[in-house]
Rosetta silent file (secondary structure, phi, psi, omega in degrees, C-alpha in Angstrom):
SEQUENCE: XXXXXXXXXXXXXXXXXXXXXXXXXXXXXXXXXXXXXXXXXXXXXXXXXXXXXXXXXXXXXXXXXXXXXXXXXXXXXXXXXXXXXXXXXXXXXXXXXXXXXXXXXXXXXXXXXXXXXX
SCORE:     score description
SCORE:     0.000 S_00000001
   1 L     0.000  -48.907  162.024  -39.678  -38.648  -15.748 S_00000001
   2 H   -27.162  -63.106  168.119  -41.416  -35.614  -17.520 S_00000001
   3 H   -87.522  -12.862  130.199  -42.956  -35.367  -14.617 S_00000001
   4 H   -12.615  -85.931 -164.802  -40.387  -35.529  -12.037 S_00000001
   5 H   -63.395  -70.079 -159.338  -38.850  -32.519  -13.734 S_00000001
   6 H   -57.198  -27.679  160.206  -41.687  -30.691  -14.282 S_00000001
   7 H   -49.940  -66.140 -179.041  -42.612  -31.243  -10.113 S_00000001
   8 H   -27.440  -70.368  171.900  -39.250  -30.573   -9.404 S_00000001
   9 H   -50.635  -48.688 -172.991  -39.153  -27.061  -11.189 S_00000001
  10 H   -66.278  -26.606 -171.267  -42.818  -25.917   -9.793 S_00000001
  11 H   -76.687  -58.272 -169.679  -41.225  -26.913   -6.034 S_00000001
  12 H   -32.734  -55.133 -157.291  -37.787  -24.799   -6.774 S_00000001
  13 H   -46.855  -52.850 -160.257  -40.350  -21.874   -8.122 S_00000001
  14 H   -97.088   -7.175  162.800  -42.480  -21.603   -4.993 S_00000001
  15 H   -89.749   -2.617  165.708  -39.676  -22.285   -2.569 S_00000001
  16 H  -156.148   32.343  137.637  -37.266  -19.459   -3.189 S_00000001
  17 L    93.504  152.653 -177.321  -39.320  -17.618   -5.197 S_00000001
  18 L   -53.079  -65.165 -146.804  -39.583  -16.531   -9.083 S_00000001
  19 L  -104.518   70.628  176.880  -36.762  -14.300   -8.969 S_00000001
  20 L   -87.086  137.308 -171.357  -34.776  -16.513   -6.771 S_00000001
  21 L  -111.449  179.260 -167.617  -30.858  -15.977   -7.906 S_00000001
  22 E  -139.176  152.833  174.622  -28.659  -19.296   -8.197 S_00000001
  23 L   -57.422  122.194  174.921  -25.053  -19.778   -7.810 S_00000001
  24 L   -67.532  132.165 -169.980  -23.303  -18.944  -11.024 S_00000001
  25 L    72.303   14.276  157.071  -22.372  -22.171  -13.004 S_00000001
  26 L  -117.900  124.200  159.137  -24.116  -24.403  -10.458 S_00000001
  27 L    -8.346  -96.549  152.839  -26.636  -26.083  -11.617 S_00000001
  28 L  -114.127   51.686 -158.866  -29.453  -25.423   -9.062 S_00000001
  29 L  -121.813  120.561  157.578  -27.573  -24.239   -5.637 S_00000001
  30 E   -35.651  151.856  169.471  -29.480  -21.290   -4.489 S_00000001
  31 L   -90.679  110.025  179.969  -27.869  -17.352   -3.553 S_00000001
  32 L   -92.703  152.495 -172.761  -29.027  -16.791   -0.115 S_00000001
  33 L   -60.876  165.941 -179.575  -29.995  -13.334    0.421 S_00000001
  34 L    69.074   14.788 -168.242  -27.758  -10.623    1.323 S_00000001
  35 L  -119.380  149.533  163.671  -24.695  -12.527    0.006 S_00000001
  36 E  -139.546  150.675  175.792  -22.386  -11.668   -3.182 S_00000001
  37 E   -68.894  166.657  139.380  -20.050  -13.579   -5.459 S_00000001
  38 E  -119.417  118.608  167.655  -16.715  -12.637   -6.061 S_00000001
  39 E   -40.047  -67.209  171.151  -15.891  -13.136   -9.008 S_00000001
  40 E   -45.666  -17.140 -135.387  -12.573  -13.227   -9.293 S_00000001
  41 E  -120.134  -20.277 -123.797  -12.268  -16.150   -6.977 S_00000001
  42 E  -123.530 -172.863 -179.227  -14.795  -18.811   -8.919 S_00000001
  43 E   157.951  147.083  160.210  -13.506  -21.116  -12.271 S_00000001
  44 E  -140.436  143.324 -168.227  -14.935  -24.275  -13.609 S_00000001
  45 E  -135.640  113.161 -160.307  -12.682  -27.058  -14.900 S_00000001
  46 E   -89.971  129.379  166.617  -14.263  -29.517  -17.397 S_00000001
  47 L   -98.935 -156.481  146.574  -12.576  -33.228  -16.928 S_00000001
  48 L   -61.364  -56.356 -175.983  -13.738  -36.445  -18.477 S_00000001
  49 L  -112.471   20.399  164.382  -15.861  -37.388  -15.458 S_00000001
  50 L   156.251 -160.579  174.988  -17.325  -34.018  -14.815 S_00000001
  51 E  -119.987  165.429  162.196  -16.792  -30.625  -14.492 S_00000001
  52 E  -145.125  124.989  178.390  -15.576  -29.027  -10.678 S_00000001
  53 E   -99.086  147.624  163.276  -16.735  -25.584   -9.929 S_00000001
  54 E  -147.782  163.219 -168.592  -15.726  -23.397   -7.338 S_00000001
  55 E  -159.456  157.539  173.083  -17.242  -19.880   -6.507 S_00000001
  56 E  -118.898  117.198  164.675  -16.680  -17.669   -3.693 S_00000001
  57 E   -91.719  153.244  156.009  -19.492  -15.662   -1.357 S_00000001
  58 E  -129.801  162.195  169.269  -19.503  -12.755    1.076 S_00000001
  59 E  -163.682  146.777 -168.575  -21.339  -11.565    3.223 S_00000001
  60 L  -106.545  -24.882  125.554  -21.208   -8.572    5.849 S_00000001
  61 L   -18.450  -60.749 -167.715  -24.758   -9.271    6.900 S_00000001
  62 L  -117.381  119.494 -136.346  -25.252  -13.103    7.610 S_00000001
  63 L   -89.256 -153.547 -156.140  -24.079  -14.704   10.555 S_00000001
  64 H  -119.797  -10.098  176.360  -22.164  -18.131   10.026 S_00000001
  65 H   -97.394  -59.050 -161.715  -24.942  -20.279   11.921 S_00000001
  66 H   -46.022  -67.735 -129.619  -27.909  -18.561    9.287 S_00000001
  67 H   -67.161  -50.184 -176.544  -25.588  -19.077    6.294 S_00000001
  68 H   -95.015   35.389  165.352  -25.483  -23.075    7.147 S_00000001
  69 H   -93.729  -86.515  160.069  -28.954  -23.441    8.250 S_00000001
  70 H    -1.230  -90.858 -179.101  -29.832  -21.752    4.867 S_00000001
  71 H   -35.696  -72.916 -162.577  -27.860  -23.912    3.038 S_00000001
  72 H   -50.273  -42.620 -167.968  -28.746  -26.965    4.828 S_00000001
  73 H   -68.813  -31.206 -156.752  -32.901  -26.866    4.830 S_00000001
  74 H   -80.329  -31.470  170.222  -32.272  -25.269    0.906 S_00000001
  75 H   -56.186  -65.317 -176.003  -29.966  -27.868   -0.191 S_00000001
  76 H   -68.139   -4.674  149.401  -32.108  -31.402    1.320 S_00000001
  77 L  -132.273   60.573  119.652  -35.230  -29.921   -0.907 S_00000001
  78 L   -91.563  -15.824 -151.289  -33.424  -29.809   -3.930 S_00000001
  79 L   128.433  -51.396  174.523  -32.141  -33.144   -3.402 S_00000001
  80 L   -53.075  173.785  179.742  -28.915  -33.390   -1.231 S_00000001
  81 E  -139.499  106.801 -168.583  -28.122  -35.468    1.347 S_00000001
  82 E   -75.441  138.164  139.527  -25.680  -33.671    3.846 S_00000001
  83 E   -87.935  -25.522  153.302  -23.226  -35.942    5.063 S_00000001
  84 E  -154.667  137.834 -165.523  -20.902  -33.563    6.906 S_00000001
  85 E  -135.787  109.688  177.053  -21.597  -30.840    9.127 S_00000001
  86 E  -126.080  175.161  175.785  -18.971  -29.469   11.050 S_00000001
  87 L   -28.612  -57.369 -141.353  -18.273  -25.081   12.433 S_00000001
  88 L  -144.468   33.125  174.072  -16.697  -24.440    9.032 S_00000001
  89 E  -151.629  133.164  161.563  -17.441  -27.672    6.376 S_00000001
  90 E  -130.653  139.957  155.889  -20.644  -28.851    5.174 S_00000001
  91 E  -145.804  146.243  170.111  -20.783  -31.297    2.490 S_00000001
  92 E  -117.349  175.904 -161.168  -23.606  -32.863    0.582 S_00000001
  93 E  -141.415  141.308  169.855  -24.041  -35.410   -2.156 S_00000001
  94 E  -156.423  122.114  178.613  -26.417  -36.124   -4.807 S_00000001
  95 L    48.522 -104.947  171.178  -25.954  -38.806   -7.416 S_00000001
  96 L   -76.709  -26.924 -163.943  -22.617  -38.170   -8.899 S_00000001
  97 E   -86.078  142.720  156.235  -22.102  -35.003   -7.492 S_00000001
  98 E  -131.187  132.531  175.823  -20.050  -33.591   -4.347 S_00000001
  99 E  -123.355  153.906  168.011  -20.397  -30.105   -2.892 S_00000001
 100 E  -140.487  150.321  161.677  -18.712  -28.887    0.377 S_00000001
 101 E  -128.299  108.993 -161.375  -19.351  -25.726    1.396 S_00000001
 102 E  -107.829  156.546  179.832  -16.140  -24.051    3.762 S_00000001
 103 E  -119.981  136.680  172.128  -16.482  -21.069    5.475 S_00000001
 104 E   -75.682  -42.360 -152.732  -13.365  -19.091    5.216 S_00000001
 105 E  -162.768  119.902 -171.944  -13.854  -16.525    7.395 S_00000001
 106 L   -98.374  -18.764  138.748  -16.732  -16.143    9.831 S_00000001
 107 L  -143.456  142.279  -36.612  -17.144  -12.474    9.968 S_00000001
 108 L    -1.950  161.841 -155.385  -17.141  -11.468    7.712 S_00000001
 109 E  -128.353  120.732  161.700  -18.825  -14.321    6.964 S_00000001
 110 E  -137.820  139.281 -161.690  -16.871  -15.943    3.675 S_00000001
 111 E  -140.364  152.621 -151.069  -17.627  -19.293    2.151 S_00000001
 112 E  -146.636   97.570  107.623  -15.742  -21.201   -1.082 S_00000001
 113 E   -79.991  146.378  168.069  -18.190  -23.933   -2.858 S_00000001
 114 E  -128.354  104.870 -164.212  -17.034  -26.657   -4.478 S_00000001
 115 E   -91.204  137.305  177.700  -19.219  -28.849   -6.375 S_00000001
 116 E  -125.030  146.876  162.545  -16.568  -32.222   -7.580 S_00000001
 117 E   -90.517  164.127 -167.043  -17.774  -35.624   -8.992 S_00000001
 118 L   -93.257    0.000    0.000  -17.741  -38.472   -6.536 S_00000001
C-alpha cells in the first residue's frame, strides 16, 4: 500500500509539475492553468458520510472544449472514471466519491465543482 501511495505521489509530481496548484479543499483535483477561484462562491459541508465541496473557476483565457479535455485526460490519471460527458456536465467517480464539473458560462468560460459522496 506504502507503495501505491508513494507511486501515486511521484506520478502526480511529474505530471503537472512540482509547483502544480490544486483545487482548494479538494483533495487532489488539479488548477488548470490560466484559471482562478472565486472565492466567495466555494464552501464545504461536513455530513456523516462525507464532506461535499463546491468551488467556483474562471477563466477569460480557456476555451470550454480545452477546459474539459484538461479535466478529462487530468482527472483518469489520478484515478477517475468519467461517466458523463455532455457540452456543459462532466462527472467522474472514484471509490466513494462524486465530482461533476458544470460549466456555467462558456465565455467567459465559468465552471462550479462539486465533489459529493456516492
Amino acid at each position: 500500500m506504502r507503495k501505491l501511495v508513494i507511486c501515486s505521489l511521484l506520478f502526480t509530481i511529474c505530471a503537472f509539475g512540482a509547483g502544480a496548484e490544486w483545487l482548494p479543499n479538494f483533495e487532489d483535483v488539479p488548477m488548470m492553468e490560466k484559471t482562478f477561484v472565486v472565492e466567495e462562491e466555494g464552501f464545504v459541508y461536513s455530513r456523516p458520510d462525507g464532506k461535499i465541496i463546491q468551488a467556483t473557476i474562471k477563466s477569460d483565457k480557456v476555451s470550454r472544449r480545452q477546459f474539459q479535455r484538461f479535466y478529462s485526460d487530468a482527472l483518469k490519471e489520478l484515478g477517475w472514471r468519467r461517466t458523463r460527458d455532455t457540452r456543459n456536465l462532466q462527472t467522474f467517480v472514484r471509490g466513494d466519491d462524486e465530482l461533476n464539473i458544470e460549466i456555467t458560462e462558456a465565455e467567459p468560460l465559468s465552471a462550479q465543482f462539486t465533489l459529493t459522496p456516492r
